[in-house]
N, C-alpha and C positions, 0 to 999 in steps of 0.2 A: 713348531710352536703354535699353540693355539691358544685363544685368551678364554678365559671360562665366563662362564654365567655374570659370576661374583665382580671380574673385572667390568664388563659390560657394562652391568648393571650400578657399578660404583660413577661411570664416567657421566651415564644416563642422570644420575640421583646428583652428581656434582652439577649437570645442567642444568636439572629443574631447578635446582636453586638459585643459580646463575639467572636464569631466566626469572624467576619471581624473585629477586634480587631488590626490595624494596627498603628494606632497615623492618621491615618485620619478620619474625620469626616465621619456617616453615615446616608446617606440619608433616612428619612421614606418612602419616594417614592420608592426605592429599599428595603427596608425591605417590604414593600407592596405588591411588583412584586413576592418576593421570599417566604414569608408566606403566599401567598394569601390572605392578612385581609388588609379588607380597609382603605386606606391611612388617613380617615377623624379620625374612633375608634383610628388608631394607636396615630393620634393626640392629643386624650382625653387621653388614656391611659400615654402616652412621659410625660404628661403634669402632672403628679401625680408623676410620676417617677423621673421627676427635681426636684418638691418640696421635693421632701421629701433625695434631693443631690442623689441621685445614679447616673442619668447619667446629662452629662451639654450639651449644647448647643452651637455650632457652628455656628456665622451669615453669610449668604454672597452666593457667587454663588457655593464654593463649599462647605457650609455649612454642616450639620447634627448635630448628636449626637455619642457623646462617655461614655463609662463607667468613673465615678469617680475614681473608686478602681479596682484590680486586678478580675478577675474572680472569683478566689477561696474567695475572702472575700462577695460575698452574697454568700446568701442562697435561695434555693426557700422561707420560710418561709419570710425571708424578702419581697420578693416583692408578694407572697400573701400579708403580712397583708398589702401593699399598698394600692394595688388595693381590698382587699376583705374585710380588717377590720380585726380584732381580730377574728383568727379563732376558731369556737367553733361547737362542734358537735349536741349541745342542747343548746336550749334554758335556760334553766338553770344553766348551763355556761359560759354564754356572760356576759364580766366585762366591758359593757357601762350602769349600772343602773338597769338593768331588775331584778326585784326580784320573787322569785318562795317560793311562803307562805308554800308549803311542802319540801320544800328541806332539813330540817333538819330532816326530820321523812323520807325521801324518802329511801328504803336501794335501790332503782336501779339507785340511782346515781352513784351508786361505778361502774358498767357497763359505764356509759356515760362519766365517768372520767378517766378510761381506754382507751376506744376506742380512748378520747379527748388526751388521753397523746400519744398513738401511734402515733395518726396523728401527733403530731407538731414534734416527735422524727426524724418520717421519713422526714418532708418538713426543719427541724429543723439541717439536719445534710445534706443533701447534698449540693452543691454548683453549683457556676453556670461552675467551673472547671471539677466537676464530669459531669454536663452533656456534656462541651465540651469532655471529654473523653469518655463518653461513644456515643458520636455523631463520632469520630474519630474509635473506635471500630466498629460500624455499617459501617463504609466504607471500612475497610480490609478485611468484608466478602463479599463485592461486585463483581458480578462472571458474565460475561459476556458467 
């Protein structure tokens, strides 16, 4: 399993706003400037991110976007499966249809169902508050 760009780049775009988190709207053009991801992807990305209510939308000249809900109520897992779909480490664990004619006689599924259970434990439990805190942690060891 590998996360793409899109996924990445959705968790990064859900932080900076977490982080400029003030009751004002945030511009993508300045999320752009300060994650270095192009202002156009951020617009594909934003735009999966409304649908599906995490963040809304602000019109006008000082337009942007804000988060729906508090920090701490996503998760990474949430805005993976946004942008990346139901996460699954194999192929034989993706519950859009795909069926696997050995998967009942397979015993190394029980490997793929592990590794499959860790990963959603780990994106599954932190928040986007843990990573504002651990982004605030990385700045008090800041040493000039």
């Amino acid at each position: 399993m590998k996360i793409s760009t899109k996924g990445r780049y959705a968790t990064k775009l859900m932080l900076d706003l977490a982080t400029y988190n003030t009751g004002s709207p945030v511009s993508l053009k300045d999320v752009a400037k300060r994650q270095d991801i192009s202002e156009k992807y951020l617009e594909q990305i934003i735009s999966s991110l409304s649908k599906a209510g995490m963040v809304r939308s602000v019109r006008g000249a000082q337009g942007g976007y804000l988060l729906t809900k508090e920090p701490k109520e996503y998760t990474v897992g949430e805005i993976l499966e946004v942008t990346e779909g139901k996460i699954a480490t194999v192929d034989c664990l993706r519950d859009d249809g795909y069926s696997c004619d050995a998967k009942n006689q397979c015993v190394t599924i029980r490997i793929w169902e592990k590794i499959n259970d860790a990963v959603k434990d780990v994106v599954d439990n932190i928040t986007l508050q843990d990573l504002l805190d651990w982004q605030a942690e990385g700045a008090d060891q800041y040493v000039i």
